[in-house]
C-alpha positions as CSV (number, residue, x, y, z in Angstrom):
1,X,63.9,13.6,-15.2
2,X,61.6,12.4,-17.3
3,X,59.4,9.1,-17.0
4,X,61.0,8.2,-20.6
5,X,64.6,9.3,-20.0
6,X,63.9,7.0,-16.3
7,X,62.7,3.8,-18.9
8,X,65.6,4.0,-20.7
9,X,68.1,4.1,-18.1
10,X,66.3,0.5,-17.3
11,X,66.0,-0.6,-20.4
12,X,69.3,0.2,-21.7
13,X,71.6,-2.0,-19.7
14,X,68.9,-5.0,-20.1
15,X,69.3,-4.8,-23.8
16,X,73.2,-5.0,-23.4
17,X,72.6,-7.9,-21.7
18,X,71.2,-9.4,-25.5
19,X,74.2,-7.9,-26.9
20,X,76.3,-10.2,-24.1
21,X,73.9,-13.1,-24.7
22,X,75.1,-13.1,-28.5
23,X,79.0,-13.8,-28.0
24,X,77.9,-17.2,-27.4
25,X,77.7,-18.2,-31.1
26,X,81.1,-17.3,-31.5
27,X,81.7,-20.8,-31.1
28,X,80.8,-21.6,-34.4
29,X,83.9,-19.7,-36.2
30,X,86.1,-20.7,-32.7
31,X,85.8,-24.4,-33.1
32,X,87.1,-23.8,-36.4
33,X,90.3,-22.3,-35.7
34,X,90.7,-24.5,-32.4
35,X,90.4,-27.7,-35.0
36,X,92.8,-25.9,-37.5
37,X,95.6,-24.8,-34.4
38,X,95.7,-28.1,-32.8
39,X,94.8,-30.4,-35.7
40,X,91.5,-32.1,-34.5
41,X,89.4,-34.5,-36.6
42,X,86.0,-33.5,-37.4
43,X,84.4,-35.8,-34.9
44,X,86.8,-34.5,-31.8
45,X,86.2,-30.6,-32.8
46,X,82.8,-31.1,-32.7
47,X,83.2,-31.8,-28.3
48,X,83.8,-28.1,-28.1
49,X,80.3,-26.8,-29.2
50,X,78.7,-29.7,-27.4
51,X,80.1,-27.9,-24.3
52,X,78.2,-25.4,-24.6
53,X,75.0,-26.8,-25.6
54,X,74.8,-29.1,-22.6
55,X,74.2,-27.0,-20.0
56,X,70.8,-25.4,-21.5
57,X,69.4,-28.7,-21.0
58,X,71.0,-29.4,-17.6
59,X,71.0,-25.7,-15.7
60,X,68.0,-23.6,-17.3
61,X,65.5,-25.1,-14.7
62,X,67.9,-25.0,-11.9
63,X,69.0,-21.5,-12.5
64,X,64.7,-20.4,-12.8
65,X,64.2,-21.6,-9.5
66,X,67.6,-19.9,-8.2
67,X,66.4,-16.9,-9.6
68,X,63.1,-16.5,-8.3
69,X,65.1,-16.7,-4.9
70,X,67.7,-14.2,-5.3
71,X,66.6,-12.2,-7.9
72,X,67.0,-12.0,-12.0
73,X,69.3,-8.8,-12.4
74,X,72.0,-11.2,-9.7
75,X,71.4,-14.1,-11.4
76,X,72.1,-12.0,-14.5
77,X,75.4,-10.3,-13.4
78,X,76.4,-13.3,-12.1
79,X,76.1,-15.1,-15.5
80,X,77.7,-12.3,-17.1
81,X,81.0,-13.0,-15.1
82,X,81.1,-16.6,-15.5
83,X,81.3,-15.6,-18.8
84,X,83.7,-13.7,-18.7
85,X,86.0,-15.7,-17.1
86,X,85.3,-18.6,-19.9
87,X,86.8,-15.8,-22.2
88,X,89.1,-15.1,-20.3
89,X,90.6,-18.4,-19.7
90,X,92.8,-19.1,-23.6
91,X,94.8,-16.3,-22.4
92,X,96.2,-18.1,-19.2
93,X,97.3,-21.2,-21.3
94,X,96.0,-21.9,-25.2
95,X,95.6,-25.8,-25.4
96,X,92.1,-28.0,-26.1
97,X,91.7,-29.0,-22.7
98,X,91.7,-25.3,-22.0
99,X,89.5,-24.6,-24.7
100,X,86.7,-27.0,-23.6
101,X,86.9,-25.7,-20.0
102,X,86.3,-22.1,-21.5
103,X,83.3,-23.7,-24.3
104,X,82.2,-25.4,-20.5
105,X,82.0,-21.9,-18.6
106,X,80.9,-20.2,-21.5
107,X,77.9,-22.5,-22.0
108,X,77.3,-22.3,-18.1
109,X,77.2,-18.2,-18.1
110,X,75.4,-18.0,-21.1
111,X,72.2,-20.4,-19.8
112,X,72.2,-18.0,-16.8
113,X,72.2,-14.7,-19.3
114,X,69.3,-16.5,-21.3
115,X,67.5,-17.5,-18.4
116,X,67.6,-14.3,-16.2
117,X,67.4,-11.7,-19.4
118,X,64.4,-12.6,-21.0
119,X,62.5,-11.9,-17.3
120,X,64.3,-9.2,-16.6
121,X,63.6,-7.3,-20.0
122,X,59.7,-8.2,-18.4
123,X,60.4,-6.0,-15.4
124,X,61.6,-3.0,-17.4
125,X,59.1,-3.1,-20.1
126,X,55.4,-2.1,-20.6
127,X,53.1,-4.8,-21.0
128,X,51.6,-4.1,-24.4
129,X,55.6,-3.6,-25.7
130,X,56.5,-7.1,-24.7
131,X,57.0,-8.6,-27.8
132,X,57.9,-5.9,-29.4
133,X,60.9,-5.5,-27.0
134,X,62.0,-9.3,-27.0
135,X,61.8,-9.0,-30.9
136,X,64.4,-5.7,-30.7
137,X,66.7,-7.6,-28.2
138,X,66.8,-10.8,-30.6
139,X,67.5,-8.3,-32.9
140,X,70.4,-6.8,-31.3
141,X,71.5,-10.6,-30.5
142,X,71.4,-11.7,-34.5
143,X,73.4,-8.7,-35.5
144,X,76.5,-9.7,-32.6
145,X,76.1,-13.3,-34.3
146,X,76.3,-12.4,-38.1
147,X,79.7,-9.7,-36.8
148,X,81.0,-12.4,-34.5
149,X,83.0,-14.2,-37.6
150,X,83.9,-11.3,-39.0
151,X,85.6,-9.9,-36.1
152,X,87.2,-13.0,-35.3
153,X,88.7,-13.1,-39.2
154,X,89.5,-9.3,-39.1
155,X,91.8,-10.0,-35.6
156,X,93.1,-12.8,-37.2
157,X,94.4,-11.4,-40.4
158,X,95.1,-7.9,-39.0
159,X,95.8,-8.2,-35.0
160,X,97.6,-12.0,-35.7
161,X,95.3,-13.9,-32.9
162,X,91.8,-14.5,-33.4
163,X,91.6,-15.1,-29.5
164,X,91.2,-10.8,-29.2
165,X,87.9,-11.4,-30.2
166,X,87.5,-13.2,-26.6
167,X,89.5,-10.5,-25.2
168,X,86.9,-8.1,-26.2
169,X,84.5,-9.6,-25.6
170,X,85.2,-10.7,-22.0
171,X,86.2,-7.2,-21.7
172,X,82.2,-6.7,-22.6
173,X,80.8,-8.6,-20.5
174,X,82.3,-7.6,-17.5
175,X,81.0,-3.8,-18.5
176,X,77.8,-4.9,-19.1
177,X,77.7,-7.0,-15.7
178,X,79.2,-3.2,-13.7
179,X,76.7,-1.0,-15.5
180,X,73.7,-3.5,-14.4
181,X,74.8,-3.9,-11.1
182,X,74.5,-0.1,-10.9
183,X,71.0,0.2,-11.9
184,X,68.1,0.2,-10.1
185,X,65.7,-1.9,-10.8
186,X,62.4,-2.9,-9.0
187,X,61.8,-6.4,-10.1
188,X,58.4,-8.1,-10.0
189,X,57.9,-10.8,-6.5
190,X,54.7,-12.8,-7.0
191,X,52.7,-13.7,-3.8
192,X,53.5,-17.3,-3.7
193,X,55.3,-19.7,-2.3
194,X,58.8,-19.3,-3.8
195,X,59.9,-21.9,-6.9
196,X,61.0,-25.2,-6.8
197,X,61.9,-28.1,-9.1
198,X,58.3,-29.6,-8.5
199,X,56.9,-26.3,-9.1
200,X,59.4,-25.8,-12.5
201,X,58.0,-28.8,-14.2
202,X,54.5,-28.7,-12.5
203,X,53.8,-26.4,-15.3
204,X,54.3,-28.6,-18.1
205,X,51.3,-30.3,-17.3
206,X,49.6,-26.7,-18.0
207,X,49.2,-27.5,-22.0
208,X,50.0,-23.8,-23.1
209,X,53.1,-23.8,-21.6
210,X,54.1,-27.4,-22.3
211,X,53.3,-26.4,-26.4
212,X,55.3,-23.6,-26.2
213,X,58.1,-25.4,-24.6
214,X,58.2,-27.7,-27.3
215,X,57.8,-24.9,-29.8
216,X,60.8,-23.3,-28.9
217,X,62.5,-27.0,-29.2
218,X,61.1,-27.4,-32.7
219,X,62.5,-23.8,-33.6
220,X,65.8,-23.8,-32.5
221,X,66.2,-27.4,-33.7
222,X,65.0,-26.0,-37.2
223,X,67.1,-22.9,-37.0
224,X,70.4,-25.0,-35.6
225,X,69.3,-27.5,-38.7
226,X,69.3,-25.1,-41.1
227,X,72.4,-23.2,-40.1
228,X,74.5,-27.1,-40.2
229,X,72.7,-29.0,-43.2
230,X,71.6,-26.2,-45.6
231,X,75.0,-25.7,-47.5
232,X,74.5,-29.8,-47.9
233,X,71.5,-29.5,-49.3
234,X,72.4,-26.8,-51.8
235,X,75.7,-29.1,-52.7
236,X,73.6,-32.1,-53.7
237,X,70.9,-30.4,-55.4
238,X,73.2,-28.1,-57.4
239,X,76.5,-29.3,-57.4
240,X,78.1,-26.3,-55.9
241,X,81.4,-26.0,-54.2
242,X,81.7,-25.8,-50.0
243,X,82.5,-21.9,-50.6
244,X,79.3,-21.2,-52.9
245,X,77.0,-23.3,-50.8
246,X,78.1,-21.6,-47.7
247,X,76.5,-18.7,-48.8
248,X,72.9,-20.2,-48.1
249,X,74.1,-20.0,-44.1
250,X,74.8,-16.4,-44.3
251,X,71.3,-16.0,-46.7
252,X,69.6,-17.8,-43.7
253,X,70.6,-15.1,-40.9
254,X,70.8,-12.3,-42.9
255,X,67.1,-13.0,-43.1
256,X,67.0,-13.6,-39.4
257,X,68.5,-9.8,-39.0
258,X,65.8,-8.4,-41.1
259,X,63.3,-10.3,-39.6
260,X,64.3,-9.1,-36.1
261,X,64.6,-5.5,-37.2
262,X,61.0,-5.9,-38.7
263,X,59.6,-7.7,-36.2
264,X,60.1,-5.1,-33.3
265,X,58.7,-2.2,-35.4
266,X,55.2,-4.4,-36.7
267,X,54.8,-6.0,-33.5
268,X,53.9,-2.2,-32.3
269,X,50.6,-3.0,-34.4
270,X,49.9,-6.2,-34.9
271,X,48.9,-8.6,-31.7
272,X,51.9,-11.3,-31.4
273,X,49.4,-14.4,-32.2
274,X,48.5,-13.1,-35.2
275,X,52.3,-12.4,-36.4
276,X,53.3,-15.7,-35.7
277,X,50.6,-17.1,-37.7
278,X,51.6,-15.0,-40.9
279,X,55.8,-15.6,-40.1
280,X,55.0,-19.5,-40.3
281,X,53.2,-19.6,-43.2
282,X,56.1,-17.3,-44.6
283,X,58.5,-20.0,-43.2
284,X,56.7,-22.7,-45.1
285,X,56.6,-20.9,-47.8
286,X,60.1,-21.0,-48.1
287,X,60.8,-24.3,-47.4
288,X,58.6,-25.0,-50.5
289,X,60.8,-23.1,-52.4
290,X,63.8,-24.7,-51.4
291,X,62.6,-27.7,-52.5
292,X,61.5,-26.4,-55.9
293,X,64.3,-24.2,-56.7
294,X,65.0,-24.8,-60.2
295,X,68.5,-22.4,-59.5
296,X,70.6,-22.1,-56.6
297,X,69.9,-18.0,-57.0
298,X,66.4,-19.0,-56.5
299,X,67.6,-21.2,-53.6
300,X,69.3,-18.4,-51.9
301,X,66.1,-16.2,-51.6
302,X,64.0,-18.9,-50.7
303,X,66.6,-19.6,-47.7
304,X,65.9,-15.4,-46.9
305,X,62.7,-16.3,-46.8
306,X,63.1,-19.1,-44.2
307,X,64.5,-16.6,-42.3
308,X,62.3,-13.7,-42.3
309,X,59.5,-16.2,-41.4
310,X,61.1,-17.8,-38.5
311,X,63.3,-15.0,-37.5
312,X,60.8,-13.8,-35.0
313,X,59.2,-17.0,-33.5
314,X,61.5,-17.4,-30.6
315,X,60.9,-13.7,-29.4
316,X,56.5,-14.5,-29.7
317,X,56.8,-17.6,-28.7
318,X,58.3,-16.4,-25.1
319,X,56.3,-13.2,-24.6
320,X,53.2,-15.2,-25.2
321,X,54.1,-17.8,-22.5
322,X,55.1,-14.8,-20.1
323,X,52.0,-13.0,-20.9
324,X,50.3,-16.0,-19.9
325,X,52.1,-16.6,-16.6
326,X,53.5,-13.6,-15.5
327,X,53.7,-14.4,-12.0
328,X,55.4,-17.7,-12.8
329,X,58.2,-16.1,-15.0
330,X,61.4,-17.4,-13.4
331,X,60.0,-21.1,-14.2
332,X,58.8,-20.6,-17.5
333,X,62.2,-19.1,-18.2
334,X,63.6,-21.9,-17.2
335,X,61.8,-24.2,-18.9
336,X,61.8,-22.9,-22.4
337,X,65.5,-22.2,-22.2
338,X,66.0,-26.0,-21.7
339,X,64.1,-26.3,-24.2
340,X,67.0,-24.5,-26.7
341,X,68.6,-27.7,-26.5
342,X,66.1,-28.7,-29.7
343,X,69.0,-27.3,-30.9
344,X,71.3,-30.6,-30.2
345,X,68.2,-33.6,-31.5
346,X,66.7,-32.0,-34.6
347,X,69.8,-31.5,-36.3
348,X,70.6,-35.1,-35.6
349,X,67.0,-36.4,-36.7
350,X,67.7,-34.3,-39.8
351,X,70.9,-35.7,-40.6
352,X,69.9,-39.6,-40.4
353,X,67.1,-38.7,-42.7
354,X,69.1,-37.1,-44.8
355,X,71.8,-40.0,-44.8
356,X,68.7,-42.6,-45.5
357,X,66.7,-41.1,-47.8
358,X,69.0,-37.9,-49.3
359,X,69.6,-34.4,-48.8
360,X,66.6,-32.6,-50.2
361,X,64.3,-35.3,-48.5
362,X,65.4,-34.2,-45.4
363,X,63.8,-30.7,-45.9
364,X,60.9,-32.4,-44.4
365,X,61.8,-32.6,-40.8
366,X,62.0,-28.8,-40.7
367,X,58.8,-28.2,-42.7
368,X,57.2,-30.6,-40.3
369,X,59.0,-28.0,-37.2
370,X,57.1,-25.6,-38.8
371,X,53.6,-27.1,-39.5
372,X,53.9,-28.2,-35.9
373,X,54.3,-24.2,-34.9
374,X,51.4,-23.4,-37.7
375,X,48.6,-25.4,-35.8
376,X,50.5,-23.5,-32.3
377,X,49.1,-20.0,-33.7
378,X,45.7,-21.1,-34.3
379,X,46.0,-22.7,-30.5
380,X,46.9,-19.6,-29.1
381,X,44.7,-17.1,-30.9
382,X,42.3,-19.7,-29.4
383,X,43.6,-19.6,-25.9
């Protein structure tokens, strides 16, 4: 057997790990249809994503140092079940209080899946194809989101129950977690003493890894911002109905996709700090445009254009800090996966500036995200 067909047989089951990793932002279309079934107000529906959220600020650090103990590909497997289970769960009885106890499981698996996959995918992949890889498993991650609606709408309409769509992809999960556990895999055990909480946030007083933790805050916080302010924006700018304006979401990560797709072929040939620097300035560059959109048509390709320029910052932004620390993966994993919950504050900072001062105003906190990520690539082309 060949030392390629040997790679793949690795690298394959990591990746479907990604593919697992994605079901989680089928909470977006879920809370919908759990508000609709049991007639929620806005302010009560909105408890069910917050479940999920949570625990990347509460168990990412605690599940790096678990990790480094007993290993990613269990801590993996493990997380894939959990999962599971959450899924699982609106089968046995469908009411809220058995929907937030799946959101709460599914949130808790899912930190686990971020925090052991992104190591993991270290383990199985050759040093200089790093970035390249993370870029193709956010990749394969973004194209489970964008479907993850559209499944849901196509077992609702056709099947009668948009719960399948949990059925299948519990069903997943728990393949993905048997085909992993069957796969040998020799992963990487640094000479050190193993990690602790101390150790965990010891690094942030290292300033490369303490900027890229708050980069990835600053960029999921933008990417969560756009995603839940962006149809606003377009509304108050153009006077558009909810159903037109909505379109600017699906603009956003259909450039994300692209980006993704992209971003693991270029990053073959150009070095990861120099990407980054030419996605943010694309990302900028698109914000502007927003803002000076005369039409919403030129609206919606500026929005692309947000999303082919930030599309692949999460993917560089992690490989670099690996790269940098490779023996100290588990904590670093841990630590910028906390750091996802930017994802829960910047939408909020963006909202109260866009209740104070207006809308289109309030395309500055995410421009200001991205210069913050700008002066990062010059820092690390330095570094």
């Amino acid at each position: 057997m060949t030392s390629k067909n040997i790679g793949l047989q690795k690298l394959l089951p990591v990746f479907l790990s990604f593919v697992v990793m994605g079901f989680v932002d089928i909470i977006g279309v879920a809370t919908g249809y759990v508000k609709q079934d049991f007639g929620l107000t806005d302010f009560v529906a909105q408890f069910l994503p917050m479940m999920v959220l949570l625990w990347f600020f509460v168990l990412s650090v605690p599940v790096g140092v678990l990790q480094d103990k007993y290993g990613k590909r269990n801590m993996l497997n493990i997380g894939m079940v959990i999962q599971a289970f959450g899924l699982g769960l609106p089968f046995v009885h469908y009411s809220f209080g058995m929907m937030l106890a799946s959101f709460i499981l599914l949130g808790i698996g899912n930190t686990v899946i971020q925090v052991s996959a992104n190591p993991l995918l270290q383990d199985v992949s050759p040093e200089k194809k790093l970035a390249s890889y993370l870029s193709t498993s956010q990749f394969v991650k973004a194209i489970i989101s964008f479907s993850g609606p559209i499944i849901a709408t196509f077992m609702a309409k056709y099947m009668g129950d948009w719960r399948l769509v949990f059925a299948v992809y519990g069903i997943t999960s728990l393949l993905a977690a048997l085909w992993l556990s069957m796969t040998p895999i020799v992963e990487s055990k640094p000479d050190r003493k193993p990690a602790s909480f101390a150790s965990c946030f010891g690094l942030l007083k290292n300033r490369f890894v303490a900027f890229m933790a708050l980069s990835i805050f600053l960029i999921v916080g933008t990417e969560v911002a756009i995603n839940t302010n962006i149809a606003n924006i377009l509304i108050a700018k153009y006077g558009l109905t909810m159903e037109a304006a909505a379109l600017g979401i699906s603009m956003f990560f259909f450039g994300e996709t692209v980006s993704r797709f992209l971003g693991a072929i270029i990053l073959n040939w150009i070095k990861p700090q120099v990407f980054l620097l030419l996605t943010t300035l694309v990302a900028l560059a698109g914000i502007l445009g927003v803002f000076l959109a005369p039409v919403n048509m030129f609206a919606y390709v500026s929005i692309v254009v947000i999303g082919l320029g930030i599309g692949n910052m999460f993917p560089i932004i992690f490989s670099l800090a690996l790269a940098q620390m490779p023996t100290r993966s588990n904590e670093i994993s841990g630590l910028l996966i906390m750091a996802v919950s930017g994802g829960a504050f910047i939408p909020l900072v963006m909202g109260y500036v866009s209740t104070a001062f207006g809308p289109l105003v309030s395309l500055a906190v995410i421009g200001c995200c991205m210069l913050y990520i700008l002066w990062v690539s010059f820092f690390v082309r330095k570094s």
